[in-house]
TORLO-405486 format. One record per residue (C-alpha): residue number from 1; residue in one letter; x, y, z. Coordinates in Angstrom, 3 decimals, padded with zeros to 6 digits. Layout:
BEGIN
   num   residu         px         py         pz
   NUM        a          X          Y          Z
...
//
This chain:
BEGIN
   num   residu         px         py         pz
     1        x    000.000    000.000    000.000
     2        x    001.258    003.486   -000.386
     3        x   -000.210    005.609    001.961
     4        x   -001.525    009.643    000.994
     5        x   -001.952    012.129    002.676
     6        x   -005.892    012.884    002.044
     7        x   -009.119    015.218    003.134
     8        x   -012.053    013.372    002.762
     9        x   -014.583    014.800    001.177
    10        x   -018.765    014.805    000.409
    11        x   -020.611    016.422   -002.454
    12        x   -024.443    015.280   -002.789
    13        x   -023.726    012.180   -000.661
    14        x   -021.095    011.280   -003.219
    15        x   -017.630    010.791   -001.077
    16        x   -014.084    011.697   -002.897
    17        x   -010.512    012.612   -001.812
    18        x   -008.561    015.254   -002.130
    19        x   -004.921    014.250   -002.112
    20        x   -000.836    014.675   -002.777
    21        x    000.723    012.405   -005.120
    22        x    004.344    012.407   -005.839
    23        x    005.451    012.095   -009.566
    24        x    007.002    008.613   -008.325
    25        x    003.530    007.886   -007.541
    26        x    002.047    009.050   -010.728
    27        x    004.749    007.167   -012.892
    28        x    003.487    004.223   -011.005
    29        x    000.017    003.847   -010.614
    30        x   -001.648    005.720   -013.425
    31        x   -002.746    004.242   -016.295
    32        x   -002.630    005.863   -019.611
    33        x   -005.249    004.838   -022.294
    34        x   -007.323    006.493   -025.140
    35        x   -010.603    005.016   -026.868
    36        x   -009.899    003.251   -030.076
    37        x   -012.150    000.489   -031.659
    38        x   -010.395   -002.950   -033.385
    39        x   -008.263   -003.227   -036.099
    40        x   -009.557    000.348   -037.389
    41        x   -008.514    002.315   -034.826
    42        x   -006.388    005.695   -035.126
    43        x   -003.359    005.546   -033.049
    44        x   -002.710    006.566   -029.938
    45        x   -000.924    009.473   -030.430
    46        x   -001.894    012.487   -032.709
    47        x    000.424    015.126   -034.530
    48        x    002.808    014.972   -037.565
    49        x    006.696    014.803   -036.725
    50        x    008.935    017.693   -035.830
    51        x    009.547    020.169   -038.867
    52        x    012.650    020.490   -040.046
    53        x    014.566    023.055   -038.588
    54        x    012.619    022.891   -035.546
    55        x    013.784    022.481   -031.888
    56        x    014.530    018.920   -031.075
    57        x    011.410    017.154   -028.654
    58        x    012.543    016.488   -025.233
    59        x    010.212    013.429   -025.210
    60        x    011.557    010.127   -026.033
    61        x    008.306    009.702   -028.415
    62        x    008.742    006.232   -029.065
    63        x    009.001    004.976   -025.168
    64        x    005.949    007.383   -024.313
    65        x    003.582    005.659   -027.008
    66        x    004.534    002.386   -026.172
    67        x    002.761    003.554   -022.108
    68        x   -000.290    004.827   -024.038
    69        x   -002.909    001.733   -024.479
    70        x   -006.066    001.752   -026.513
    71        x   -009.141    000.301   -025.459
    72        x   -013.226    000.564   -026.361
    73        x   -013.882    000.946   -023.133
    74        x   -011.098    003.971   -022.773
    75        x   -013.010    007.733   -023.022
    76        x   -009.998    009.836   -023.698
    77        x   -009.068    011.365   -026.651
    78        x   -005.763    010.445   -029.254
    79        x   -002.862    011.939   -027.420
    80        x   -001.630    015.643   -029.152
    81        x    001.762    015.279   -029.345
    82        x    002.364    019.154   -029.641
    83        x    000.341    019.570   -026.488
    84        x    002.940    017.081   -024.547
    85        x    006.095    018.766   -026.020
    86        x    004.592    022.271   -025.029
    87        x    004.089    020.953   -021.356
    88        x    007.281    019.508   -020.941
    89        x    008.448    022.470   -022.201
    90        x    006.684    024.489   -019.721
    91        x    007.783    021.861   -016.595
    92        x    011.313    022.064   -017.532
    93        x    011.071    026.235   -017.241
    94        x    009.416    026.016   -014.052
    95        x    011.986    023.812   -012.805
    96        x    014.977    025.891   -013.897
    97        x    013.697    029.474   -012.819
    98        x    012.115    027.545   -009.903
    99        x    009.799    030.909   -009.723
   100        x    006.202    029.290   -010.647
   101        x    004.786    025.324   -009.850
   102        x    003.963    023.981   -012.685
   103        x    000.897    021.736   -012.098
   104        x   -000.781    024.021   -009.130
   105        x   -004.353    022.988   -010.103
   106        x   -005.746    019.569   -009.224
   107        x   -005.871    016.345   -011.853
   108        x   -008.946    014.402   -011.431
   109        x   -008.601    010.370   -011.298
   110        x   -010.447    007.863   -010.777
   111        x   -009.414    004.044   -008.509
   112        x   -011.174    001.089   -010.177
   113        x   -011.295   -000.836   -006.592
   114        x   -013.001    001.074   -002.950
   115        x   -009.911    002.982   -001.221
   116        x   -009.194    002.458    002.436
   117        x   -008.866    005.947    004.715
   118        x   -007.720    006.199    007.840
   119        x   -008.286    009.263    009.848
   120        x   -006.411    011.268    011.452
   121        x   -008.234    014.003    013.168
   122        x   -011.936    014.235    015.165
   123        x   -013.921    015.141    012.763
   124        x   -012.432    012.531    010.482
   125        x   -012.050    014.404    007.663
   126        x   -008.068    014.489    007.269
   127        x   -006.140    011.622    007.438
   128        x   -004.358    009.068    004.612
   129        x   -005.626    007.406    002.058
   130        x   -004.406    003.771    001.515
   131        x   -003.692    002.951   -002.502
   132        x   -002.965   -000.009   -003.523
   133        x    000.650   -000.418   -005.112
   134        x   -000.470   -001.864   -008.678
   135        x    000.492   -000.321   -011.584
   136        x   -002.422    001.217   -013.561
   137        x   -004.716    000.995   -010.966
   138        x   -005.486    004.659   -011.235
   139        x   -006.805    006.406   -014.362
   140        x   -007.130    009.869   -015.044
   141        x   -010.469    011.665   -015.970
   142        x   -008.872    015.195   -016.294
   143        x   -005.368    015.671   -016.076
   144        x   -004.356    012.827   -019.060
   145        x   -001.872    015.610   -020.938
   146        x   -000.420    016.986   -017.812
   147        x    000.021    013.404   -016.598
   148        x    002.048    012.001   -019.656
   149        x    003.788    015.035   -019.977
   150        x    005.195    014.783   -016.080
   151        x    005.535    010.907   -017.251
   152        x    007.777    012.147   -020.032
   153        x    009.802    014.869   -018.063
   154        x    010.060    012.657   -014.716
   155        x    014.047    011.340   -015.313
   156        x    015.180    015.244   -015.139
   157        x    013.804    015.703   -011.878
   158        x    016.604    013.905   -010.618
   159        x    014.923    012.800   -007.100
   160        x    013.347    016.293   -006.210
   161        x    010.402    016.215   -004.071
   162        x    007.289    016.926   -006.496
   163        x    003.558    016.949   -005.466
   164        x    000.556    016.684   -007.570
   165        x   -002.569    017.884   -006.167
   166        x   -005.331    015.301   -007.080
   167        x   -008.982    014.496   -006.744
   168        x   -009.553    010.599   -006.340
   169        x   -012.974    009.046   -006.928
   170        x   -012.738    005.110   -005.789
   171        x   -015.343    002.807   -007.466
   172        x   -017.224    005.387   -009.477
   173        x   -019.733    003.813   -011.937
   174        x   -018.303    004.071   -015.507
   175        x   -021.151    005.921   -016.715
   176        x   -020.688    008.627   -014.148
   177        x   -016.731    008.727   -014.833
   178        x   -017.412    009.111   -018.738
   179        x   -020.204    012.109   -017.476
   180        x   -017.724    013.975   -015.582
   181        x   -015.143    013.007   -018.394
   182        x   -017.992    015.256   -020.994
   183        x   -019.188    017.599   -018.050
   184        x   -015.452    018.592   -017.756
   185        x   -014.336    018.538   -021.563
   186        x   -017.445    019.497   -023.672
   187        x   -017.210    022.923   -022.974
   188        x   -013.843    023.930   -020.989
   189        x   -012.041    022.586   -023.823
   190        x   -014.429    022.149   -026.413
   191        x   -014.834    018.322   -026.896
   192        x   -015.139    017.547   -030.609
   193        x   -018.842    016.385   -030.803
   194        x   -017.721    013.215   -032.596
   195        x   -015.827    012.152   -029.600
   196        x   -019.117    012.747   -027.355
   197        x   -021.296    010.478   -029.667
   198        x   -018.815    007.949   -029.358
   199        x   -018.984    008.326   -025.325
   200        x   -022.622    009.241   -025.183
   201        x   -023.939    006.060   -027.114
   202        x   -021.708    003.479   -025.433
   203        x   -021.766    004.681   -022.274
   204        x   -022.765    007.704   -021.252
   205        x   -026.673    007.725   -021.449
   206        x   -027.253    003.916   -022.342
   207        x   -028.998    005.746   -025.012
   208        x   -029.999    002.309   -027.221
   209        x   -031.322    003.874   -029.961
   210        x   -027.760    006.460   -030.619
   211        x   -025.452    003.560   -029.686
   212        x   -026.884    001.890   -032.858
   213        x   -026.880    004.411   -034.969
   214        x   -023.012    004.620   -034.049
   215        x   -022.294    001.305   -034.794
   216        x   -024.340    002.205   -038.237
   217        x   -021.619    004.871   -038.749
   218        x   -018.868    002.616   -038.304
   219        x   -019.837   -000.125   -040.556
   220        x   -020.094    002.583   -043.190
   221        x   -016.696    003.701   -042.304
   222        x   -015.003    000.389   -041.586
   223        x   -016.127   -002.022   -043.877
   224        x   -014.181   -002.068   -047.114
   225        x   -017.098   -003.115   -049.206
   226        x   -018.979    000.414   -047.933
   227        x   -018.921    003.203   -050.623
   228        x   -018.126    005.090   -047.296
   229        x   -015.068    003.315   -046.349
   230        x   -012.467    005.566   -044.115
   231        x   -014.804    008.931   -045.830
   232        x   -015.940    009.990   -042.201
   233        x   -014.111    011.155   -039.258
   234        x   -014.122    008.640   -036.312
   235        x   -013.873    010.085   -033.247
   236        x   -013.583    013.741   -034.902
   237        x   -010.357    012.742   -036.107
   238        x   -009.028    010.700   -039.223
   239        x   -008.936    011.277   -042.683
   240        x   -012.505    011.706   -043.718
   241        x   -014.617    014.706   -044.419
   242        x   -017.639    014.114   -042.953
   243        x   -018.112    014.710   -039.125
   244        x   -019.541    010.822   -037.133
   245        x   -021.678    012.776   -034.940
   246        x   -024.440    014.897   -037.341
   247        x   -024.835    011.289   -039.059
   248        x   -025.341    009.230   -035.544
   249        x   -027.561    012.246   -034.510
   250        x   -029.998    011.794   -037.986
   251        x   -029.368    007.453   -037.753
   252        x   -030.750    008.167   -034.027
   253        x   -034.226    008.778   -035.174
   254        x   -034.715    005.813   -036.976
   255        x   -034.393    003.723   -034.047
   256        x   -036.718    005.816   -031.526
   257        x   -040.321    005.317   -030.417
   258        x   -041.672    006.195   -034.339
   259        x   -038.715    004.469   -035.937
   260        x   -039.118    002.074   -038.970
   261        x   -036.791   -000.237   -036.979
   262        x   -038.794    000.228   -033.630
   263        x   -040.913   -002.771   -034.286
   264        x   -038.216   -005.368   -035.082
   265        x   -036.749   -008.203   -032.492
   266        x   -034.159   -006.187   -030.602
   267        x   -031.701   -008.606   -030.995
   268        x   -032.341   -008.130   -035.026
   269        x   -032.353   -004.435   -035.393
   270        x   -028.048   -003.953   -035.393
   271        x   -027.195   -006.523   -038.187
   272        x   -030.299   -005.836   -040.241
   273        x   -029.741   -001.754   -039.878
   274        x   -025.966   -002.250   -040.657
   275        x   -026.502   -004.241   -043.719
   276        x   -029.219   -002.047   -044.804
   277        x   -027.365    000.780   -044.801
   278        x   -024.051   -000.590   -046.386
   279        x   -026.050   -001.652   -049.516
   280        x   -028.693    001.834   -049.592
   281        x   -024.728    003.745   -049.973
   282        x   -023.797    000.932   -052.373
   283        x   -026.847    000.966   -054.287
   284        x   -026.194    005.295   -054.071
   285        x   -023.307    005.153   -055.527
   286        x   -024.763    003.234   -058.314
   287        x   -028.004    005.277   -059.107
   288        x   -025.401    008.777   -058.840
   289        x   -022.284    006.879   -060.033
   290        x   -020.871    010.199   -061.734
   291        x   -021.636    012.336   -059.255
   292        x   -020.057    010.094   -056.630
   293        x   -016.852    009.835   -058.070
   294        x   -016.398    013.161   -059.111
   295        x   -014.581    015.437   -057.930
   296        x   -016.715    018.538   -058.761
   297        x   -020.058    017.277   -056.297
   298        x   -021.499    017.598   -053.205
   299        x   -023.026    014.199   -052.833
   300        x   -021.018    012.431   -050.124
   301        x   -021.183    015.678   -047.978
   302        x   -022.886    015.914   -044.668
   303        x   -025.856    017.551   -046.079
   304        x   -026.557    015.439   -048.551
   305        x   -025.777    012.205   -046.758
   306        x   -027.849    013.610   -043.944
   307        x   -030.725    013.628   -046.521
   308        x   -030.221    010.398   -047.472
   309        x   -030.359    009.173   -044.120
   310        x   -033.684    011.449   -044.259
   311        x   -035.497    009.389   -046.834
   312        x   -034.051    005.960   -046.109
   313        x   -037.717    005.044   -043.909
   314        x   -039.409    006.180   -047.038
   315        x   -037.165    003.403   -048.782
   316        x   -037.616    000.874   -046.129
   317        x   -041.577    001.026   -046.284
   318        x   -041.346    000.592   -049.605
   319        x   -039.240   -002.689   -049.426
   320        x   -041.950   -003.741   -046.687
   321        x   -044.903   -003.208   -049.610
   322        x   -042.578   -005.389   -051.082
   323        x   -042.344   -007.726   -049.250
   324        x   -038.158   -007.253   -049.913
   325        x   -035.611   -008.334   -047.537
   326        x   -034.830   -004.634   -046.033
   327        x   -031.577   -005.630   -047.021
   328        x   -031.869   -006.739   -050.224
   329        x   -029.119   -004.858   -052.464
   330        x   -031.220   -005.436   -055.287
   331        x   -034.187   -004.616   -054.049
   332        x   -033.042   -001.616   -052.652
   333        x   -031.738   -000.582   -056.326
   334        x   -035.098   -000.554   -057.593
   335        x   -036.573    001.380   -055.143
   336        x   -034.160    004.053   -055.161
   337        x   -033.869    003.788   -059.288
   338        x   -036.350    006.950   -059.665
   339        x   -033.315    008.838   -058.234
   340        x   -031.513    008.193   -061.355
   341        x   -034.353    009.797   -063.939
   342        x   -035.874    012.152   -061.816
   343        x   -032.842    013.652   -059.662
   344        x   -029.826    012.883   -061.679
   345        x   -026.273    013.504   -061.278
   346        x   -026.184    017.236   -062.254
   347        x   -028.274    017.819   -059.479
   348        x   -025.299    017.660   -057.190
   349        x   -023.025    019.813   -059.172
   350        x   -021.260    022.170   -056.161
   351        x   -020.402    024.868   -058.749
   352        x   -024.098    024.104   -060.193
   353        x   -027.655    023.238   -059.472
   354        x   -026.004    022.471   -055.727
   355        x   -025.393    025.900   -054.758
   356        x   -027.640    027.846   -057.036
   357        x   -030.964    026.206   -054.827
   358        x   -029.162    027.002   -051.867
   359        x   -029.035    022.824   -050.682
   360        x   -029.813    021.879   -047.495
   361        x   -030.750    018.891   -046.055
   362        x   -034.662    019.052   -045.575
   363        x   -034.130    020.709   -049.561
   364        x   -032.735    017.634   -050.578
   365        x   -034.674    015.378   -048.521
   366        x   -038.215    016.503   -049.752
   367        x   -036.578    016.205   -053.768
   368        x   -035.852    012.599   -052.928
   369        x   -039.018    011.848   -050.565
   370        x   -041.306    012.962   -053.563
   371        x   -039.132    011.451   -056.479
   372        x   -039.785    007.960   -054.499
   373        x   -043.474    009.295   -054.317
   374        x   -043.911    010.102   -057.992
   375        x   -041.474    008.343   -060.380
   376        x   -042.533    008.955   -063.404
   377        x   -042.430    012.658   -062.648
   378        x   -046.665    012.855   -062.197
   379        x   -047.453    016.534   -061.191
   380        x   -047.742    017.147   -057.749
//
């Protein structure tokens, strides 16, 4: 055990510590982890190399990534590497003009097993905290940069006595350390909204109905056979250009109380959603095939995919009347065919028809809901 000196503390009924950890301490028990999904994921660590020309990093980048794990069930954030050179930057000024501390304000962590305290006063409010000595056993909720980057910077220190203030939550339900983890982040620092749909549908709100239309998003994304493949930003990073969370936010309707997949065996709705989807984007790319390849169209952008999302439970009812597999790629190709004659490719033109009707999603989405309605272009 290493023992800490502690105040005990109570918010709401909910009881926390407010300690001193020495870097020692830190190097030893925290636990340093961003959320990544599979064989997909981004890597840990964000941020080109150095320039050329530039100062030389005082972080041994290669030994500092290989302390960084990835896990689904993580909540942080890749790792900005600029952000962990600037703070070791900033803890090696501090320590030479020894004028200014350089992590004064608490880091908040959290202890996956119940913490022992032992007081040492009447009122039983001061006293040490017992922790167990197991490496990882703490994690941080806010704090992760300033963490890695003492992690980083902790060989110069060269024995010196060095205290981090923290906050320490012991056996906090996950979904209440992800909620502090957005509380904190969402607007202090901006949390990229992509990150929060990630967070919110797995485990933030057990909100069923967004977690699937997450998943939806990454089996667009992630599948190779997906006319979407590695187009949208995961986690509000990555190479694509559309943003996960607008599309999670329109897929999230579809699965609520007036959903088309609200009446299907729970246990059905993922798979047959996932595979619908991946075959309506095939079946797009088809019906617009100029347009989607082109360079010079707006198709695969957030508005327009939005609207396709839009229209897909016009699509689906139709495959009902059908009595079609909802995921049927075939079947879904002649439902959507109309698209082709009435809508057409031109229509997506950015320099053209896209911009000169001033486009927008419910736009868009009412041109496709009525070309489904009328195919053969009967007056309306």
């Amino acid at each position: 055990m290493i023992n800490v000196a502690a105040i005990r503390m109570q918010q709401f009924g909910v009881q926390f510590y407010q300690a001193s950890l020495t870097a020692s301490d830190i190097d030893k028990l925290v636990r340093f982890e961003v959320l990544s999904y599979g064989e997909t994921a981004q890597p840990p660590v964000r941020g080109g190399k150095q320039k050329p020309g530039a100062a030389p990093s005082k972080v041994n980048w290669d030994l500092l990534e290989r302390r960084i794990a990835s896990s689904e069930k993580a909540y942080q954030r890749q790792i900005i590497r600029r952000k962990i050179d600037e703070l070791v930057q900033y803890y090696e000024q501090c320590r030479q003009a020894r004028d200014l501390p350089s992590i004064p304000g608490a880091v908040i962590i959290s202890c996956d097993e119940k913490l022992s305290f032992q007081s040492a006063d009447g009122d039983g409010r001061v006293g040490i905290l017992k922790v167990p000595e197991r490496e990882g056993i703490l994690r941080a909720i806010d704090g992760q940069h300033r963490l890695l980057a003492l992690h980083a910077d902790i060989d110069r220190f060269e024995g010196e006595e060095f205290a981090v203030p923290a906050i320490i939550f012991d056996r906090l339900p996950e979904d209440h350390v992800v909620q502090m983890f957005v509380t904190i982040n969402a607007k202090h620092t901006r949390l990229n909204a992509s990150h929060l749909v990630s967070l919110s549908g797995r485990q933030l709100y057990r909100d069923e109905a967004l977690a699937t239309g997450h998943d939806i998003v990454r089996a667009l994304n992630d599948r190779e056979d997906s006319p979407l493949y590695d187009e949208i930003k995961m986690l509000g990073v990555g190479r694509g250009r559309v943003a996960q969370a607008p599309l999670a936010q329109e897929l999230k309707k579809l699965f609520g109380p007036d959903g088309v997949f609200i009446t299907r065996r729970a246990g059905d709705v993922h798979e047959e959603a996932k595979k619908f989807f991946v075959n309506y984007f095939k079946q797009i790319a088809l019906v617009f095939g100029a347009a989607w390849n082109g360079r010079k169209y707006s198709i695969r952008s957030a508005a327009a995919l939005r609207a396709f999302v839009r229209v897909a439970p016009d699509v689906i009812r139709r495959l009902d009347q059908e009595h079609a597999d909802r995921g049927d790629f075939r079947a879904i190709g002649r439902v959507i065919a109309p698209w082709g004659r009435r809508i057409g490719d031109l229509r997506f033109e950015t320099e053209g028809a896209w911009k000169r009707s001033g486009t927008t999603v419910d736009s868009l989405a009412k041109e496709l809901r009525l070309a489904l309605q009328y195919p053969e272009g009967a007056a309306v």
